[in-house]
VEXDREN-2710 file (C-alpha; in Angstrom, 1 decimal):
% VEXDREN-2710
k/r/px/py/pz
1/UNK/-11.7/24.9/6.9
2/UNK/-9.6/27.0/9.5
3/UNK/-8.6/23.8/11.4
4/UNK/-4.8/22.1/10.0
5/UNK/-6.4/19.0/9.2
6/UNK/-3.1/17.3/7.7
7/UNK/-1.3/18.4/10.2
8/UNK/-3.6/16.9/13.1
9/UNK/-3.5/13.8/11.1
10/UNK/-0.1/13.8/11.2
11/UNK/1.4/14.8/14.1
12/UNK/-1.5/13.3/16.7
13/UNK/-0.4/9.8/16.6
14/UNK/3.0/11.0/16.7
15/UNK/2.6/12.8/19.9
16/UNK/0.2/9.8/20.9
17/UNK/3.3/7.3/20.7
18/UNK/5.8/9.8/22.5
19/UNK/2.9/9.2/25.2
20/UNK/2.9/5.3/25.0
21/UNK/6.8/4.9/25.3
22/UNK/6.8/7.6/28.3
23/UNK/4.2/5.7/29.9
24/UNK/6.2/2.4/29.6
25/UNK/5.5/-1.5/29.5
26/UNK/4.4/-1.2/33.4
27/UNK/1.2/0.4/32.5
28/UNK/0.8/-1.2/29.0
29/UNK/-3.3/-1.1/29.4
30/UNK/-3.3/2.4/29.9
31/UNK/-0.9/2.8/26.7
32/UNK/-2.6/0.4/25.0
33/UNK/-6.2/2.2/25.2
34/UNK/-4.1/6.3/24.5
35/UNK/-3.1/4.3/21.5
36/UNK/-6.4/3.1/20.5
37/UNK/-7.7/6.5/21.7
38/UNK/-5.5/7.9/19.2
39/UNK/-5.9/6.3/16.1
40/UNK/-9.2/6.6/16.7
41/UNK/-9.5/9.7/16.9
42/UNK/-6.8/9.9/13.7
43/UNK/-9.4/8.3/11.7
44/UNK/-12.2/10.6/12.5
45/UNK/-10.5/14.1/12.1
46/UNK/-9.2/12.4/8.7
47/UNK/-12.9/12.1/7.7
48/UNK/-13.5/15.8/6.7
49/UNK/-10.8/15.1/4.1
50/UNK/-13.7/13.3/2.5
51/UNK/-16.4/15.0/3.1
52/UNK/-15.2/18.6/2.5
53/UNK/-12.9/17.2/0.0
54/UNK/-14.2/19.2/-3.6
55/UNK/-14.1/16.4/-6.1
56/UNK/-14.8/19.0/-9.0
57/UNK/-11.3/20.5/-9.2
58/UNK/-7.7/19.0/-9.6
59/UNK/-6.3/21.4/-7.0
60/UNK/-4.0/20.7/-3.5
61/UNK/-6.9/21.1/-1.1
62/UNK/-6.4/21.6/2.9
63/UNK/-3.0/23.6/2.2
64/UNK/-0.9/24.2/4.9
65/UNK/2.7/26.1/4.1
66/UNK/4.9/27.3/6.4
67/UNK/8.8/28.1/6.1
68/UNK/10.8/25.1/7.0
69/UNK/14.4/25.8/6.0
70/UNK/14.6/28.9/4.2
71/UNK/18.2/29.2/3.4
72/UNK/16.9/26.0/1.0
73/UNK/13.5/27.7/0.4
74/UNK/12.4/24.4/1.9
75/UNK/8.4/24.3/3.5
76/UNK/6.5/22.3/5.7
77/UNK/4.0/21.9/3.1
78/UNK/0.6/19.5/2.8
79/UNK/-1.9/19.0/1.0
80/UNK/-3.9/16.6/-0.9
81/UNK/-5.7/15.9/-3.8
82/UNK/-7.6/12.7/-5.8
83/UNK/-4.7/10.7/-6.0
84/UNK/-3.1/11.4/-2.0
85/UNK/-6.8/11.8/0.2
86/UNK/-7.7/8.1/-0.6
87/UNK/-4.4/6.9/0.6
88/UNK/-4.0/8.6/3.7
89/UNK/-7.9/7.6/4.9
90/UNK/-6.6/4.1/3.8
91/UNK/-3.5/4.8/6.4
92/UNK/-6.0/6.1/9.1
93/UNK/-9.1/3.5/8.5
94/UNK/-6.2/0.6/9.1
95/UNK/-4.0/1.2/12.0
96/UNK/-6.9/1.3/14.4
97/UNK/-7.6/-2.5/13.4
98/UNK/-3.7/-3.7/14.1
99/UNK/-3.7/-1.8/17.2
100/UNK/-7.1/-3.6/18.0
101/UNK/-5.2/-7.1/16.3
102/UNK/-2.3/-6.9/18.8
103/UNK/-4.6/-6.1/21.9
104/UNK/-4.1/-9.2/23.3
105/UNK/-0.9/-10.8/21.5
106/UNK/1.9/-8.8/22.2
107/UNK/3.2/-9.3/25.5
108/UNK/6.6/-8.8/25.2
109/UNK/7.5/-4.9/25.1
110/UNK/3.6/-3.7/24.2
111/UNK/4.9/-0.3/24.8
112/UNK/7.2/-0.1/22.2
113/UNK/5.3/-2.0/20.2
114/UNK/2.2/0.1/20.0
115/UNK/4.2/3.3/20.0
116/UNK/6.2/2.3/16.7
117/UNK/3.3/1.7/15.0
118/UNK/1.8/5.3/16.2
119/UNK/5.0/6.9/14.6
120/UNK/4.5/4.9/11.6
121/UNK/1.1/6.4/10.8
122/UNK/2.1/10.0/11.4
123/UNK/4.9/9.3/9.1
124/UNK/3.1/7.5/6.2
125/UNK/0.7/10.1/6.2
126/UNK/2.9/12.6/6.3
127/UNK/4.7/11.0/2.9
128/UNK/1.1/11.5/1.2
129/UNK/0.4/14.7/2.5
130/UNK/3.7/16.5/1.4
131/UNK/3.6/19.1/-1.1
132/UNK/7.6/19.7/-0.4
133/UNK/9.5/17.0/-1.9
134/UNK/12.2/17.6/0.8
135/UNK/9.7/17.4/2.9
136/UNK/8.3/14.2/1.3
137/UNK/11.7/12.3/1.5
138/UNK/12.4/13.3/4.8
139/UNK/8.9/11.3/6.1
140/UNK/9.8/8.6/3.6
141/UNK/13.5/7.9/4.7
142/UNK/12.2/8.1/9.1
143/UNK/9.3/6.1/8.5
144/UNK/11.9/3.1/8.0
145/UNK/13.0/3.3/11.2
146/UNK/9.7/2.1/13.2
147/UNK/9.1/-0.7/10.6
148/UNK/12.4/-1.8/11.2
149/UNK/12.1/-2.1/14.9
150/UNK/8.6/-4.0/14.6
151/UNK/10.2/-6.3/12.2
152/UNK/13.6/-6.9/14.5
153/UNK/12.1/-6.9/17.9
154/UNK/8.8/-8.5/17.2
155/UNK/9.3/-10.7/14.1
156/UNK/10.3/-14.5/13.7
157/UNK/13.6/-16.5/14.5
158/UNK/15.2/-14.8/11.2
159/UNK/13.9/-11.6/12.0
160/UNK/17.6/-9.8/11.9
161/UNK/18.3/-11.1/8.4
162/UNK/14.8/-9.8/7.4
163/UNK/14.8/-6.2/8.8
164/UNK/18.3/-5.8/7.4
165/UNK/17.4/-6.7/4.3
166/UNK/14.4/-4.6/4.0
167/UNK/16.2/-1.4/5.4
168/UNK/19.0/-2.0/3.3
169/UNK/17.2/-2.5/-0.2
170/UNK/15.1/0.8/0.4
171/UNK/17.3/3.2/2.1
172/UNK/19.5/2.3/-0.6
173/UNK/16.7/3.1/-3.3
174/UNK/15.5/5.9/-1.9
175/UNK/19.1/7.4/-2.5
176/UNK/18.6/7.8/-5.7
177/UNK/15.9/9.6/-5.2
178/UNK/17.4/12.2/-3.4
179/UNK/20.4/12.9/-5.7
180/UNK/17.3/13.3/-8.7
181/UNK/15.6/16.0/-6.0
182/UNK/19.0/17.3/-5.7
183/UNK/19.8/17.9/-8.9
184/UNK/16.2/19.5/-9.7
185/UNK/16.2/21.5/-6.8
186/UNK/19.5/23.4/-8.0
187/UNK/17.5/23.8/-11.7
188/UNK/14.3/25.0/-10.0
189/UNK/15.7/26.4/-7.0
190/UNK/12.5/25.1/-4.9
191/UNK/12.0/21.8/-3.3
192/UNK/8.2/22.7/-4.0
193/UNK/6.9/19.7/-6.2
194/UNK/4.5/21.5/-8.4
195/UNK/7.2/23.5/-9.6
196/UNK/9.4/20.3/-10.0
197/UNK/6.2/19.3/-12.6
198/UNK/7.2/22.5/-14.4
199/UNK/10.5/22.5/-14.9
200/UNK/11.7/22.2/-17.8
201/UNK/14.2/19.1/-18.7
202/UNK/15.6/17.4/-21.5
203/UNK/15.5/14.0/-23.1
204/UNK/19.0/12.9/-21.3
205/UNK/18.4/14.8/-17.8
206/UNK/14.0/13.0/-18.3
207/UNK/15.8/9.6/-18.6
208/UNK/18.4/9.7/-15.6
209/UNK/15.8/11.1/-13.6
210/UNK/13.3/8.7/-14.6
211/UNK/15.8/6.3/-13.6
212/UNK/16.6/7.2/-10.7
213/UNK/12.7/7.4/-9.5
214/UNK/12.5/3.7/-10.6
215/UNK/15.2/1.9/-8.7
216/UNK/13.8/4.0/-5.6
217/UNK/10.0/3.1/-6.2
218/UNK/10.1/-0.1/-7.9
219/UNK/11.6/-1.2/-4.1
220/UNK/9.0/0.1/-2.7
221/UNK/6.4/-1.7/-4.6
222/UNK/8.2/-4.1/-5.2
223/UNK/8.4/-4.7/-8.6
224/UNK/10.5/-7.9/-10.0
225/UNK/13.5/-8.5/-10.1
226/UNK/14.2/-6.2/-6.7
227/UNK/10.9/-7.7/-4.7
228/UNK/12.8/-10.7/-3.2
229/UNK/13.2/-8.4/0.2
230/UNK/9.6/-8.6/0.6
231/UNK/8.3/-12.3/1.1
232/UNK/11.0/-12.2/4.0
233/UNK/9.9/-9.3/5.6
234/UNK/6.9/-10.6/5.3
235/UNK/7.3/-14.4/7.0
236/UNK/9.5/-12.9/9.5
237/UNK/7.6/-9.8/10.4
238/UNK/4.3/-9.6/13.4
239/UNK/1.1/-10.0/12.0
240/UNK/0.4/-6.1/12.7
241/UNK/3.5/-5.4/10.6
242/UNK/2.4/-7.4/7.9
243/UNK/-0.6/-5.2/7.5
244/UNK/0.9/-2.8/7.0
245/UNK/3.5/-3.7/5.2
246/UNK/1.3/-4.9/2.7
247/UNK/-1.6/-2.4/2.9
248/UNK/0.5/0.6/3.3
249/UNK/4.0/0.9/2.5
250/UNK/3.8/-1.3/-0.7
251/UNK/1.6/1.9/-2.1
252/UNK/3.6/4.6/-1.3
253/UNK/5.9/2.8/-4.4
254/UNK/3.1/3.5/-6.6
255/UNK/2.1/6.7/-5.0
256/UNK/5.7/7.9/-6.3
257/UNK/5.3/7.0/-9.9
258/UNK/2.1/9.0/-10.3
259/UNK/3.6/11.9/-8.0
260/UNK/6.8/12.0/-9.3
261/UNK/8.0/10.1/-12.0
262/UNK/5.2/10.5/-14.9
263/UNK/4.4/13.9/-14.1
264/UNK/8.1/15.1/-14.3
265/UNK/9.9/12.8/-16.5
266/UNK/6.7/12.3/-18.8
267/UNK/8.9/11.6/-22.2
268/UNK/11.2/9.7/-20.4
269/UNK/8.1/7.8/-19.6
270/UNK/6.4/7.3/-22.7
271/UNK/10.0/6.2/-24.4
272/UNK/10.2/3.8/-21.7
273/UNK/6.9/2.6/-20.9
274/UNK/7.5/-1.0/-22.9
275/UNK/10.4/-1.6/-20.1
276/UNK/7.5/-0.5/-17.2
277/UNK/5.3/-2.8/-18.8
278/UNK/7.5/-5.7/-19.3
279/UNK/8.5/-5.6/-15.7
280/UNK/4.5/-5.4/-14.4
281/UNK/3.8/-8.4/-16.9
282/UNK/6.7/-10.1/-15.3
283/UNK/5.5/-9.5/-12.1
284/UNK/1.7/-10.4/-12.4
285/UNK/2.3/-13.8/-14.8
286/UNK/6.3/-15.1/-13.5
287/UNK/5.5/-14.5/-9.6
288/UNK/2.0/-15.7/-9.5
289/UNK/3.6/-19.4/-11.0
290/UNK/6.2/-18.9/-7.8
291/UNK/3.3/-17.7/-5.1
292/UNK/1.6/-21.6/-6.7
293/UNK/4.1/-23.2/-5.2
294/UNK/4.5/-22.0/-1.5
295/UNK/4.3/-23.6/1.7
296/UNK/4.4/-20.8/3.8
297/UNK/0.6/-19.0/4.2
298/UNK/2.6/-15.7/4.8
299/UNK/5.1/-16.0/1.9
300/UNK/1.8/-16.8/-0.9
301/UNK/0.0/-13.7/0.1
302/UNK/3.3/-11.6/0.0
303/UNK/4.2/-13.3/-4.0
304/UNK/0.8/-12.3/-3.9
305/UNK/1.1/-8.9/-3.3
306/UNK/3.7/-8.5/-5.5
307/UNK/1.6/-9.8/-8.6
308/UNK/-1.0/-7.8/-7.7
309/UNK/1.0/-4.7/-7.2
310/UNK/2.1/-5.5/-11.0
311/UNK/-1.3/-4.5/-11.9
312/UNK/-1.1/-1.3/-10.4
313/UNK/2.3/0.0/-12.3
314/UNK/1.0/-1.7/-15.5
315/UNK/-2.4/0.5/-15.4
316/UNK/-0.1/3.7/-14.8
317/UNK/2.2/3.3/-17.5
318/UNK/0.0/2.0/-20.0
319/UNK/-1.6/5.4/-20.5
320/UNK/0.7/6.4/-23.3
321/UNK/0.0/3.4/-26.0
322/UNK/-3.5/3.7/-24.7
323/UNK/-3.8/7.4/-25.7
324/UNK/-2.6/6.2/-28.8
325/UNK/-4.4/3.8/-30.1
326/UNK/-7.3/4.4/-28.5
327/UNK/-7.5/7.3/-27.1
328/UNK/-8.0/9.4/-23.7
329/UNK/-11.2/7.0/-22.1
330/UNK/-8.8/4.1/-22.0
331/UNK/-6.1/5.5/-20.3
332/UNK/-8.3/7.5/-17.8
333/UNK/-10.0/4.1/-17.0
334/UNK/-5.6/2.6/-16.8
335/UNK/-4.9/5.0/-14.3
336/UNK/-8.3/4.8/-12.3
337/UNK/-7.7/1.4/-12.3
338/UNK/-4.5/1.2/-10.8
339/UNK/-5.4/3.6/-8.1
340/UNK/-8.5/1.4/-7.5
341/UNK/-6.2/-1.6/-7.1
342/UNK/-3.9/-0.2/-4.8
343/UNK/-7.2/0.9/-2.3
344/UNK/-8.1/-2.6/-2.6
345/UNK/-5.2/-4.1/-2.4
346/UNK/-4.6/-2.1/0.9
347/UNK/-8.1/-3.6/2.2
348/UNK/-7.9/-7.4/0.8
349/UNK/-3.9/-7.9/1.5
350/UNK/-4.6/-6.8/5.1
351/UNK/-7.3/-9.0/6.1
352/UNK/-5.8/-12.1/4.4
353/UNK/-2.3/-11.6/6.7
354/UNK/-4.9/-10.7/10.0
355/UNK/-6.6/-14.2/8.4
356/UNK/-3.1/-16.0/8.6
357/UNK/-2.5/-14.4/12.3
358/UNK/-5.3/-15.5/13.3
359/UNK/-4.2/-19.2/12.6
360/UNK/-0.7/-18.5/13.8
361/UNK/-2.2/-17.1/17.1
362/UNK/-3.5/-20.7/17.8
363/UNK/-1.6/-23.1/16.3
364/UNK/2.4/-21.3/16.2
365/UNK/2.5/-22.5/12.6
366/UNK/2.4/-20.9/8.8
367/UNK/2.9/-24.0/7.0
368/UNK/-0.2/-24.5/5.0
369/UNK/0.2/-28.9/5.2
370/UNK/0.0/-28.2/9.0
371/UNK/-3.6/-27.3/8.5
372/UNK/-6.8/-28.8/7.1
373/UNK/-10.2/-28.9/7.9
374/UNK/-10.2/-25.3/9.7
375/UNK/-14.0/-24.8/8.8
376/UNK/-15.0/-27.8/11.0
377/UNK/-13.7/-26.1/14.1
378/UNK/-13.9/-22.2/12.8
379/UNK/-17.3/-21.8/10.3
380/UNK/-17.0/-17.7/11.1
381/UNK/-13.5/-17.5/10.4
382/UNK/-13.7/-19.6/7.2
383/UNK/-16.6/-17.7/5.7
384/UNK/-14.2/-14.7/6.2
385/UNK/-10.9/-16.3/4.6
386/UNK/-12.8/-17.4/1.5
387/UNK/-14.6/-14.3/1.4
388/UNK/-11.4/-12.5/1.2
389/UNK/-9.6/-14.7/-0.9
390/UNK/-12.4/-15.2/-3.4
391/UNK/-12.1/-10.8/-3.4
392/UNK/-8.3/-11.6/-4.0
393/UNK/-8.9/-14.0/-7.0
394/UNK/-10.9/-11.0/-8.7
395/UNK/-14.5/-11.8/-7.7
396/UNK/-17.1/-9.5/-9.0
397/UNK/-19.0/-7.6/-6.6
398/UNK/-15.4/-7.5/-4.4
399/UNK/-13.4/-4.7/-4.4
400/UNK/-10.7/-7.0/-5.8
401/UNK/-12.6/-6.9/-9.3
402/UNK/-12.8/-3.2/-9.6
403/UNK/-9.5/-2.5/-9.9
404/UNK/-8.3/-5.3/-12.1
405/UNK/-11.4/-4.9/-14.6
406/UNK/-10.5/-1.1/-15.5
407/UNK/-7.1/-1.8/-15.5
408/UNK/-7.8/-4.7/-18.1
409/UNK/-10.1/-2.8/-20.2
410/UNK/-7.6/0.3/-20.3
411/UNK/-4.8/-2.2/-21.4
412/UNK/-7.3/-3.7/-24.1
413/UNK/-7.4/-0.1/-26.0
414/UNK/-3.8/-1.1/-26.0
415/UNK/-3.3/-4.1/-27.0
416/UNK/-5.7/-7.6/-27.1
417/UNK/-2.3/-9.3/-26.2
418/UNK/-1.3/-6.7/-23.3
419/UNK/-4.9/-7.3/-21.9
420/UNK/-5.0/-10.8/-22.5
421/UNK/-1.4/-11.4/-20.7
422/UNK/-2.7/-9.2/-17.5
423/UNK/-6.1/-11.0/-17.2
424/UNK/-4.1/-14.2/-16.7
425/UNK/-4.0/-13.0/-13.2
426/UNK/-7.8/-13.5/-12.7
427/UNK/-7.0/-17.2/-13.5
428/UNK/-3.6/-17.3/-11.6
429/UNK/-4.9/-15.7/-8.9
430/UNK/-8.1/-17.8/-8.5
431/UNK/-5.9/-21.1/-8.8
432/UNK/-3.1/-20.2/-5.9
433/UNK/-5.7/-18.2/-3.5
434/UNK/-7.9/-21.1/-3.4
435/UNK/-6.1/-23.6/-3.5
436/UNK/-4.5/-22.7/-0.4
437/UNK/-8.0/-22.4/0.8
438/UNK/-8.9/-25.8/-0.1
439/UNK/-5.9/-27.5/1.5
440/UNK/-6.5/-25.2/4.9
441/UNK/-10.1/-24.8/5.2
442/UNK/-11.6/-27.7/4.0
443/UNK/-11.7/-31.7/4.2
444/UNK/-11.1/-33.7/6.8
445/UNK/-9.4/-32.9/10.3
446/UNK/-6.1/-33.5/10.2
447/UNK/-4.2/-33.4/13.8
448/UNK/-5.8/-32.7/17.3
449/UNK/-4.4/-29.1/16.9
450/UNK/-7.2/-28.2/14.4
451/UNK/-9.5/-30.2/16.5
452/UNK/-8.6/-27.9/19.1
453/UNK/-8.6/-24.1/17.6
454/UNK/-11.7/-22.0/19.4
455/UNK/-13.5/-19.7/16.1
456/UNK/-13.1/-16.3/16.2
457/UNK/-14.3/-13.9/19.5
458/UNK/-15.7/-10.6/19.4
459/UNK/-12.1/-8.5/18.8
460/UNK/-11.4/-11.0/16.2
461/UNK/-14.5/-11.2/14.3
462/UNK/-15.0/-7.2/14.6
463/UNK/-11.6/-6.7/12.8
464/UNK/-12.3/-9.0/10.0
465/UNK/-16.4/-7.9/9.8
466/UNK/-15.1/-4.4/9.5
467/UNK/-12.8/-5.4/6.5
468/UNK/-15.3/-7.6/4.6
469/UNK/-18.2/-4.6/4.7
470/UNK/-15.1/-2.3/3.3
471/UNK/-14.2/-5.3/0.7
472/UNK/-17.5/-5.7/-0.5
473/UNK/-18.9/-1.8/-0.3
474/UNK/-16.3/-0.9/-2.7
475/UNK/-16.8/-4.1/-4.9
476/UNK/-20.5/-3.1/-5.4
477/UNK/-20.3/0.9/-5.1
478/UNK/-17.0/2.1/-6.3
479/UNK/-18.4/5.2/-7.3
480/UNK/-17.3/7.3/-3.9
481/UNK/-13.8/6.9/-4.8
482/UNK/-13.8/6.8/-8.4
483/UNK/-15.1/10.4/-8.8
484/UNK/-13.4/11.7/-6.1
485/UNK/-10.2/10.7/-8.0
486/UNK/-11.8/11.2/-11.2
487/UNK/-10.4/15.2/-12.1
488/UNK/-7.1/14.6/-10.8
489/UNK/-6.3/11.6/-13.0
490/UNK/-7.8/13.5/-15.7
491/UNK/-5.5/16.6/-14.9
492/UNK/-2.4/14.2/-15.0
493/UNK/-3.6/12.2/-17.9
494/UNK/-3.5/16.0/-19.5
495/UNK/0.0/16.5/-17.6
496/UNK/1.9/13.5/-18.3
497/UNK/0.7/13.5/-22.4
498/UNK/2.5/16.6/-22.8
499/UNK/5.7/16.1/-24.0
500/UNK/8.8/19.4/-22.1
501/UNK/10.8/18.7/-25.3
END
């Protein structure tokens, strides 16, 4: 296709929230409805991405390259393949809902607020879309500065503590990262990251740079013991932010490993994939015991998110022992899986903290014992919540089984005791999800606030509708987005098996 689709994608909502701040708080509908207008319209010119995407080859499709800075043979360079195109249509199918979520609830500064997360899209989906690596830090390290503002201007009483905190632990990570691009870029003398796959590297320089890729992606993720940034961004951060925070920006961790750090450090990898998997295990069994015994709606789902994000970096680093004990199948089904989990993830996480804001909205609380009895007053918002959490637990026929499933079966070529350990989260998961649904949804009505909360009206229930269709559809018919992944995991299943040694 003629038309720069990436680069529409990109830079549309960025201009869009340029518009929004010029037009200021004083005429906040009409920047409310260019903001709508323009993620909108993001999501639909993202659609060909789809539909003219060519699921038969492994192969950057929609390439745009243009010099950037040539002195360090540096391009503006997108593109996107099995492994990027679900992401960024993840990126683009959710901002239009938090725009939509916040219609009504932000009155202080809507302006800004709308316009941050505007800049945020274009900048996450920049960091999918780069082919650069340069170019790929540079959207990685702005995009922290709009998530910082929502999270300091619009976020709870300890909302300066919290953005700090967040800014701090992955602008610090993601230096790292830059002195491992450094350091390849003067090997390969290109910032271009296919020829960062290619270059050559041995055992030492695999293992410092594998190193370095961690502490800046397991942040990211997060992955234990450098997640405790995330349950206070979380509590403290808008409902919108929360989103995501969860559905978003918690992927682009993942999105690294498979980009970055198994493709070029691929023996490192394998010599070092018990450490991966002892941290994922840690993750999915240690912080589910700790999301069991929250208070806080907010902080559960983001202990949550964490254990669930553990699924997604075990299924990418158990490839290597799957390969070899039982061959290629079960590490092609590892790595679908985690990709799976993380478009789930992305859908379920999201709806449960617009499920939370929803409550919050009414009744100015997160504490789950200030609830109780919700389904008396909202029947259409309970059937959603449980609807959701039930796809959170791992319910079959929800996308949250899809993802968890192939992951499992991948480890199980493994090892019975590496699958058995991970599947523990199907139990874990059903026992804190729901139990927080019992103790807010159901028995009796506890205080006259519950008594008192309206169910959901038509913005509300659109939002949530439109994530349980998306929650179920890919629960029942995953097919869609496996096989459009399907020849790029193969290719870096191929890539990341081959030892540069």
């Amino acid at each position: 296709m003629d038309l720069p689709i990436l680069s529409i994608v990109i830079w549309l909502p960025i201009a869009a929230g340029l518009l929004v701040l010029a037009l200021g708080s004083e005429r906040s509908l009409l920047g409310k409805q260019v903001a709508l207008g323009a993620t909108v319209l993001t999501f639909v010119a993202s659609i060909p991405l789809y539909t003219g995407f060519d699921s038969s080859t492994a192969a950057m499709q929609f390439v745009e390259r243009v010099p950037w800075i040539e002195r360090f043979n540096a391009f503006y360079a997108l593109g996107v393949d099995g492994i990027s195109m679900p992401l960024i249509l993840l990126t683009t199918f959710l901002t239009p809902l938090v725009v939509i979520a916040g219609w009504q609830i932000i009155k202080l500064r809507p302006a800004q607020y709308f316009a941050a997360f505007l800049l945020l899209e274009g900048m996450m989906i920049g960091v999918f879309a780069a082919t650069d690596a340069l170019l790929f830090y540079v959207f990685w390290e702005v995009m922290l500065v709009p998530m910082f503002i929502i999270i300091g201007i619009w976020g709870g009483e300890r909302r300066i503590y919290a953005t700090m905190k967040f800014f701090l632990y992955t602008f610090l990570g993601s230096v790292f990262m830059l002195v491992a691009l450094i350091y390849m870029y003067l090997q390969a003398g290109s910032y271009a990251i296919a020829d960062l796959h290619a270059l050559p590297l041995g055992m030492n320089e695999q293992v410092l740079i594998f190193f370095a890729f961690l502490i800046a992606f397991a942040v990211k993720v997060p992955m234990w013991p450098v997640h405790t940034w995330l349950p206070d961004a979380h509590v403290e951060a808008p409902t919108g932010g929360s989103v995501i925070l969860a559905a978003i920006l918690l992927k682009m961790g993942g999105y690294g490993f498979v980009r970055f750090s198994l493709p070029i450090t691929p023996d490192a990898s394998q010599a070092l994939d018990w450490l991966m998997i002892a941290l994922s295990l840690i993750a999915i069994v240690y912080i589910a015991f700790v999301a069991l015994v929250q208070n806080d709606m907010k902080k559960l789902i983001a202990y949550s998110s964490i254990a669930h994000m553990g699924f997604v970096t075990l299924g990418f680093f158990v490839i290597y022992s799957a390969v070899t004990n039982g061959g290629e199948e079960g590490a092609q089904l590892a790595l679908q899986g985690g990709m799976v989990q993380m478009i789930s993830h992305g859908l379920i996480s999201g709806a449960l903290f617009l499920c939370v804001g929803v409550m919050y909205d009414r009744l100015h609380t997160r504490e789950i014992s200030d609830y109780g009895g919700v389904a008396n007053t909202m029947p259409k918002f309970a059937a959603f919540m449980v609807l959701f959490a039930l796809a959170n637990a791992g319910l079959p026929g929800t996308s949250g089984f899809v993802g968890e499933f192939f992951v499992i079966l991948g480890s199980f070529q493994s090892s019975f005791w590496l699958a058995f350990f991970a599947a523990t989260i199907l139990i874990l998961g059903a026992a804190y999800t729901l139990w927080m649904v019992r103790r807010v949804l159901y028995g009796e009505v506890r205080n006259e606030g519950v008594a008192s909360m309206p169910d959901l009206d038509g913005r509300e229930f659109f939002i949530l509708a439109v994530l349980a269709v998306s929650v179920l559809l890919l629960g029942i018919w995953p097919a869609p987005l496996v096989e459009a992944m399907d020849e790029t995991l193969g290719s870096l299943l191929l890539q990341v098996t081959q030892s540069k040694l």
